[in-house]
C-alpha positions in Angstrom: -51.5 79.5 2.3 -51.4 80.7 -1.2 -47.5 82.3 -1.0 -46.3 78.8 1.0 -47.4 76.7 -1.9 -45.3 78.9 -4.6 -42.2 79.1 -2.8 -42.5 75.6 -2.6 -43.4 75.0 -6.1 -40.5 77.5 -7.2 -37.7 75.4 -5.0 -38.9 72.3 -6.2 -38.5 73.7 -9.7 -35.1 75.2 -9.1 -34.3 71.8 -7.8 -35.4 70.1 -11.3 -33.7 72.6 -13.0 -30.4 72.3 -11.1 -30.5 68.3 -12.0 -31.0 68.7 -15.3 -28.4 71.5 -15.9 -25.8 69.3 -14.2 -26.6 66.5 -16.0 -26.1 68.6 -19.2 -23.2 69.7 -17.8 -21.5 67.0 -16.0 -18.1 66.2 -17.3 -17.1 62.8 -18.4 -14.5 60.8 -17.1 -11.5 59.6 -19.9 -11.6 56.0 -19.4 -9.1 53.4 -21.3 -11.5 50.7 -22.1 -11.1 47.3 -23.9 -13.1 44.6 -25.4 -13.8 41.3 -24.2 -11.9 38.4 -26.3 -11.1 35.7 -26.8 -7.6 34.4 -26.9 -5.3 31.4 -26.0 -4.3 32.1 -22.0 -1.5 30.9 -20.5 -0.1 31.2 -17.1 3.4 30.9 -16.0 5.4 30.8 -12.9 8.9 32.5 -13.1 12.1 31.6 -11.0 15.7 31.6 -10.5 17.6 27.9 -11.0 20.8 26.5 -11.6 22.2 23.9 -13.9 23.7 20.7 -13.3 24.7 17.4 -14.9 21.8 14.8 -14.5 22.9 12.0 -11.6 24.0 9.9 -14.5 25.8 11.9 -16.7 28.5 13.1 -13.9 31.5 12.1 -12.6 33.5 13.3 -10.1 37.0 11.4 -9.3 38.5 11.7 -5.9 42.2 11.0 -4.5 42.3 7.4 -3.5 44.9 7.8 -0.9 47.3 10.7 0.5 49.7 11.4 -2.4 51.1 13.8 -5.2 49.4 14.4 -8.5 51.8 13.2 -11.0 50.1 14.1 -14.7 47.0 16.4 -15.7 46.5 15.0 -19.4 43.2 17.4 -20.3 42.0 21.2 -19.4 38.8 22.6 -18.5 36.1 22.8 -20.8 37.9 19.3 -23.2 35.7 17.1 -24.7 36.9 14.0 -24.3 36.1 10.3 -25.4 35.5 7.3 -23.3 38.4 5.8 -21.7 40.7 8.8 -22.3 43.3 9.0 -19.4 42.7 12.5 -17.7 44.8 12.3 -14.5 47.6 9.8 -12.7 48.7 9.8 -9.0 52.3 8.9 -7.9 51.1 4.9 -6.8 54.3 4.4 -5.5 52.9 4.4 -1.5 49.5 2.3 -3.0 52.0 -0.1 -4.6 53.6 -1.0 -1.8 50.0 -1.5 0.4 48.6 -3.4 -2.4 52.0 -6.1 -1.6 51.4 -5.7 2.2 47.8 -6.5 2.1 48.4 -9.4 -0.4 51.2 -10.6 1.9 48.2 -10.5 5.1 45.9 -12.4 3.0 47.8 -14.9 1.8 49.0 -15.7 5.6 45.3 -15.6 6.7 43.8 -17.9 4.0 46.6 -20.5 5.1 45.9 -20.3 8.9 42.2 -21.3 7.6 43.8 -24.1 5.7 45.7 -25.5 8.0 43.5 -24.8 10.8 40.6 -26.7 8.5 42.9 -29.4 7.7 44.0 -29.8 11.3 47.6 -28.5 11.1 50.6 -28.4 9.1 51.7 -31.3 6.9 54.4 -32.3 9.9 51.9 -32.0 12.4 49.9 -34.4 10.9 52.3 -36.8 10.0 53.2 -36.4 13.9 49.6 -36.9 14.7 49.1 -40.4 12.6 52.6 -41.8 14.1 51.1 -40.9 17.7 47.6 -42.6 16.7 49.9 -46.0 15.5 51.9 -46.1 19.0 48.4 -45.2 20.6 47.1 -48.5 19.0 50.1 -50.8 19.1 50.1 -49.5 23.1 46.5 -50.6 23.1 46.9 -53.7 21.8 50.0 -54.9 24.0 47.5 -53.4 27.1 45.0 -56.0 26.2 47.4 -58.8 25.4 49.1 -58.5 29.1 45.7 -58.2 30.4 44.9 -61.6 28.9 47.7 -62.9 30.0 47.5 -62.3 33.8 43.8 -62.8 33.8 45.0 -66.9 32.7 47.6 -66.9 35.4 45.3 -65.7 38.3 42.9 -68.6 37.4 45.8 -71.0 37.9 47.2 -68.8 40.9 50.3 -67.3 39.2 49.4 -63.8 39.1 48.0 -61.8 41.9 44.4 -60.1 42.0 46.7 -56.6 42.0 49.0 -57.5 39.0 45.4 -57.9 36.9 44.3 -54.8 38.4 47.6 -52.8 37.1 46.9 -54.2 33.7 43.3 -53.3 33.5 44.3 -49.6 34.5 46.9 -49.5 32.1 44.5 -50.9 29.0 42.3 -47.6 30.2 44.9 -45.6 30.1 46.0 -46.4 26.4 42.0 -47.1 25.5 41.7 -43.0 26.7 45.0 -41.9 25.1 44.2 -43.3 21.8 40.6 -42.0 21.8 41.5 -38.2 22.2 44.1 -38.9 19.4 41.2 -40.3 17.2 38.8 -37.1 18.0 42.0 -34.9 17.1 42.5 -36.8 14.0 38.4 -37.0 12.9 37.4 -33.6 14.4 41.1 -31.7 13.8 39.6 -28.0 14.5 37.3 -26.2 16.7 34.1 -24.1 15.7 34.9 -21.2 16.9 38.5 -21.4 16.4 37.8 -21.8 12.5 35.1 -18.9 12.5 37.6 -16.1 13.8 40.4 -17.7 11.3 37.6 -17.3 8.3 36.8 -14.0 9.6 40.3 -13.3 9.6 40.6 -14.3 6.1 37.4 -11.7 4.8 39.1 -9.3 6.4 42.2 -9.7 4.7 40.4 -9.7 1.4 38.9 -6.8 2.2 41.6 -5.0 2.4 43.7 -6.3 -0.2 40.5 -5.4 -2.8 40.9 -1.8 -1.3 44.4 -1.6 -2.0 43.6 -2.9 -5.6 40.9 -0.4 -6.0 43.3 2.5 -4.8 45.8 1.5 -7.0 43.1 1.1 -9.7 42.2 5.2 -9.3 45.6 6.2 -9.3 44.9 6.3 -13.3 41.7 8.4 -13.7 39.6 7.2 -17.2 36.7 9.1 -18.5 33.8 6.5 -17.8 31.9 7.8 -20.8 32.1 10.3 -23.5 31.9 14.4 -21.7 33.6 17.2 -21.2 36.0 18.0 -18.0 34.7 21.2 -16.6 36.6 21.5 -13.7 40.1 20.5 -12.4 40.6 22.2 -9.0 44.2 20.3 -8.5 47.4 21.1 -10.4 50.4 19.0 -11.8 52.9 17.9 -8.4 50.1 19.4 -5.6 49.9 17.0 -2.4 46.3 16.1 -2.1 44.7 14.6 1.2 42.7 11.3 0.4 39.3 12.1 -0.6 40.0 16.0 -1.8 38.6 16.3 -5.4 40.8 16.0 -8.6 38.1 16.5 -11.4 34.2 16.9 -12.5 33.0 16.1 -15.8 29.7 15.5 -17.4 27.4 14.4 -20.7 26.6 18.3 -21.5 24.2 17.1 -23.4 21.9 15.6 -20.6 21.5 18.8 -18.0 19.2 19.6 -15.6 17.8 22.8 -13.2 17.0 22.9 -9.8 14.7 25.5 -9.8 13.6 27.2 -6.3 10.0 27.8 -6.3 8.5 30.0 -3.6 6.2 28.3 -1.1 3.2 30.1 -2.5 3.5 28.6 -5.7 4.3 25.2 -5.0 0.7 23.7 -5.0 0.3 24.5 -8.6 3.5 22.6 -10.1 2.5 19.3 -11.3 5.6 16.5 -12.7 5.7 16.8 -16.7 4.4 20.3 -16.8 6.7 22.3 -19.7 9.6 24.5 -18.9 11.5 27.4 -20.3 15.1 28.3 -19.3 16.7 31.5 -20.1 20.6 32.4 -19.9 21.6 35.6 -19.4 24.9 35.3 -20.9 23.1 33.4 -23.4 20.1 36.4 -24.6 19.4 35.1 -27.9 18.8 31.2 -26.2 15.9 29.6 -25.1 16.1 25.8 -23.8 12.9 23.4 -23.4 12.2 20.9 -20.3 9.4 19.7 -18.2 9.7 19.3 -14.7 10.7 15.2 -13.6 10.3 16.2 -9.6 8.4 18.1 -7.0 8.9 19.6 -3.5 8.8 16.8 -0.7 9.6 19.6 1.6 10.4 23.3 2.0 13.5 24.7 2.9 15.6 27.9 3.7 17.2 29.8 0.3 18.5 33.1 0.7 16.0 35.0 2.5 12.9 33.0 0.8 11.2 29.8 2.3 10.9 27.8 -1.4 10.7 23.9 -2.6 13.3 22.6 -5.1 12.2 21.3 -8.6 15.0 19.1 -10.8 13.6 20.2 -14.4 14.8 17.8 -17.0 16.2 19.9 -20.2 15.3 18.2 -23.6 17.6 20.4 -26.0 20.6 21.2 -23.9 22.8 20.4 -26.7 26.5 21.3 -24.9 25.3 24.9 -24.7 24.5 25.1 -21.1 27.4 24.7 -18.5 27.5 23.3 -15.0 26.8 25.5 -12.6 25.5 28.4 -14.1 22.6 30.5 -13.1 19.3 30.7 -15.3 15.6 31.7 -15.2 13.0 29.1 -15.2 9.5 29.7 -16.3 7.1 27.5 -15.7 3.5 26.7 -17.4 1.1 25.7 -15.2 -1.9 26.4 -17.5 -2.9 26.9 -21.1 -6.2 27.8 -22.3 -6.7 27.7 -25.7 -9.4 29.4 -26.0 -10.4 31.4 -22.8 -12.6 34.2 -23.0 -10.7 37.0 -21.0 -9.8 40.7 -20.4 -6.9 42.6 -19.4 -5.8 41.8 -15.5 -6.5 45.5 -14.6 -9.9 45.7 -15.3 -10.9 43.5 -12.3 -11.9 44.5 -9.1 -12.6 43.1 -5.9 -14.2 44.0 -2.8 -15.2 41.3 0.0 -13.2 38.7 -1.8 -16.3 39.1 -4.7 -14.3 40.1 -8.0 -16.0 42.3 -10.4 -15.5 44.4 -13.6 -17.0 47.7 -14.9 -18.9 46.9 -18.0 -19.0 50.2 -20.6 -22.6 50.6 -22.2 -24.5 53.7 -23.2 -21.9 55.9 -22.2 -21.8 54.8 -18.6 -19.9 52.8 -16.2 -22.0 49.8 -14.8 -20.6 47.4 -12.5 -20.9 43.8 -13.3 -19.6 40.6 -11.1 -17.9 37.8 -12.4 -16.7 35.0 -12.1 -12.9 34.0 -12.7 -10.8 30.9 -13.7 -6.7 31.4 -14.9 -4.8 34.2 -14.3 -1.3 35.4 -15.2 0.5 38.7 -16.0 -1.5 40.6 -18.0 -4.6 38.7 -18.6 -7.6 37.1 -16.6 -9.9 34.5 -17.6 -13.4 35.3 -17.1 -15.8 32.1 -17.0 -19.6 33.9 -16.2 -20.5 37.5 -16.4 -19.3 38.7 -19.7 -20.0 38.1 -23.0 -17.5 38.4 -25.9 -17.4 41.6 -27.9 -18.6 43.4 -24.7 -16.2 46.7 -23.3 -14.9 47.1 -19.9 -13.1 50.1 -18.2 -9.4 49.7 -17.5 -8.9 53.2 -15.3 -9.3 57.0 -16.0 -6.6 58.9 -17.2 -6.4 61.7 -15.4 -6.0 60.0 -12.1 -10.1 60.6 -11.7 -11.4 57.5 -9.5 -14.2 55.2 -11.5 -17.8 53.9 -10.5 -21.2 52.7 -11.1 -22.9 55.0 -13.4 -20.9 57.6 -13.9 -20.2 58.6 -17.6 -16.9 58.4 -20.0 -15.4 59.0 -22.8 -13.9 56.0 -24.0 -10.2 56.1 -24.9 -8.6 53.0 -26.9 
């Protein structure tokens, strides 16, 4: 038994040996490390957006009717003042509507009149002279009706002579009532509705005419600039086409398309930055003033529009144009936090390799914002501490294996 137990003893040995030679030996990993800080952390969502005036600050003026441009009094890119004339039509066509549709109403509002006052003048004159025959009729119907009813008491007048004079009294009693209702009651309801109808309908369009005529002479409404003029000077326009655009540069704002992703983290007065690439030296300030109600098709991306309110637009930033938007959605002031590639994560559980004694050891944590380049750590770390970042010779890193730091 005596040789068993020292080949076993010498293999065991051999074995010791060989672990503590390679741990002499083993070569360490160069590892980029950092420290653990603390630092003000924010994080920011960047986009593509374009500008445009805000709701109120634009104006748009369209041809009124069919016609020719007569005058262009500004260019593109003018400042002008309020009340400045920037564009006349020919009116000559709108003139002559604005006369047919005063002529229209003027015969509508007097077939209410007369209709309400139960005809013309000479109709009613003809009306009160056929009441006072009615009467005078009457009367004389009664009279000979007295008159035989006395003679047929004495026998002078038959029974049918009396009956051919009460028929006649009912005759002028029913002639001279209808006259009476015509006279107290000269119109009928529904007759008079359709003639007032007629008569908003006329105004109608005689206000139309007048408003048409009125934007034949385009005024700026408020102090701007004209940025676009798509017409020119003697072009035939179709009613409706557009003959101008300006705006209040000064009051701008971005609709920013923000990927579905992101949406959930936008919040209404959250601050903005806007960058213009033709602009490099430029940054503008606003806050977001609205939301995604929906999501919808841009490109090839399913995103939410954002209006973005800009606070210092200042005439710099044109209609139109195309900028990036970052937004902050969150700003710690004092996070502590390491670089984003020093965290890891396997099974959803993130976690860092901490550096101590030489060795990687790995550590769980537990994290809060994130952006770019940093991560905010909120329990497993301690400031001052050092995590890895990644070898630098392509070597993989794990638990317990040792490093050389690099910085």
């Amino acid at each position: 038994m005596r040789p068993r137990w020292i080949w076993l003893s010498a293999a065991i040995g051999l074995i010791v040996i060989f672990y503590l030679v390679r741990m002499a030996t083993r070569t360490h990993v160069p590892v980029r490390v950092a420290p653990v800080v603390r630092s003000v952390l924010k994080s920011t969502i960047p986009t593509n957006g374009k500008v445009e005036p805000q709701q109120q600050a634009n104006f748009e003026a369209h041809a009124p009717f069919p016609g020719i441009v007569k005058n262009i009094y500004v260019h593109a890119g003018e400042q002008v003042k309020k009340g400045r004339l920037l564009l006349t039509m020919d009116d000559t066509g709108a003139r002559a509507r604005l006369a047919t549709a005063l002529a229209a109403l003027r015969n509508a509002q007097d077939n209410y009149t007369t209709l309400l006052h139960g005809g013309t003048q000479q109709q009613r004159i003809a009306l009160q002279g056929d009441i006072t025959k009615a009467r005078l009729d009457h009367t004389q119907a009664q009279q000979n009706l007295s008159a035989l009813q006395k003679l047929q008491a004495t026998g002078a007048a038959s029974p049918s002579e009396v009956a051919s004079a009460k028929q006649r009294l009912q005759m002028d009693d029913a002639s001279l009532s209808v006259l009476e209702q015509r006279q107290s009651k000269p119109y009928d309801t529904a007759d008079l509705n359709r003639a007032k109808a007629a008569v908003e309908d006329a105004q109608a369009g005689y206000q139309a005419a007048q408003q048409g005529l009125s934007q034949a002479n385009v005024r700026a409404p408020f102090a701007g600039t004209v940025y676009l003029i798509p017409v020119s000077q003697t072009e035939y326009v179709q009613q409706g086409d557009l003959l101008l655009r300006m705006a209040d540069l000064s009051k701008m704002q971005v609709r920013a398309y923000f990927d579905e992703p992101e949406i959930g983290k936008l919040r209404v007065g959250q601050p903005v930055t806007i960058k213009w690439d033709a602009e490099r030296g430029e940054l503008w300030h606003g806050e977001i003033t609205r939301v995604p109600s929906t999501i919808i098709r841009y490109t090839t991306r399913n995103v939410g529009e954002v209006l973005i309110k800009i606070d210092d637009a200042n005439n710099h930033l044109l209609p139109n144009t195309n900028v990036l938007v970052t937004a902050l959605i969150a700003n710690t002031p004092d996070a502590l936090n390491i670089p984003r590639e020093a965290l890891h994560s396997e099974g959803g559980q993130p976690y860092v390799y901490v550096v101590s004694g030489g060795y990687l050891h790995r550590t769980p944590v537990v994290v809060g914002n994130i952006n770019l380049t940093q991560v905010q750590i909120l329990k497993g770390l301690k400031q001052g501490q050092t995590v890895a970042l990644g070898s630098t010779n392509g070597e993989s890193i794990g638990d317990g294996i040792p490093i050389t730091e690099v910085r």
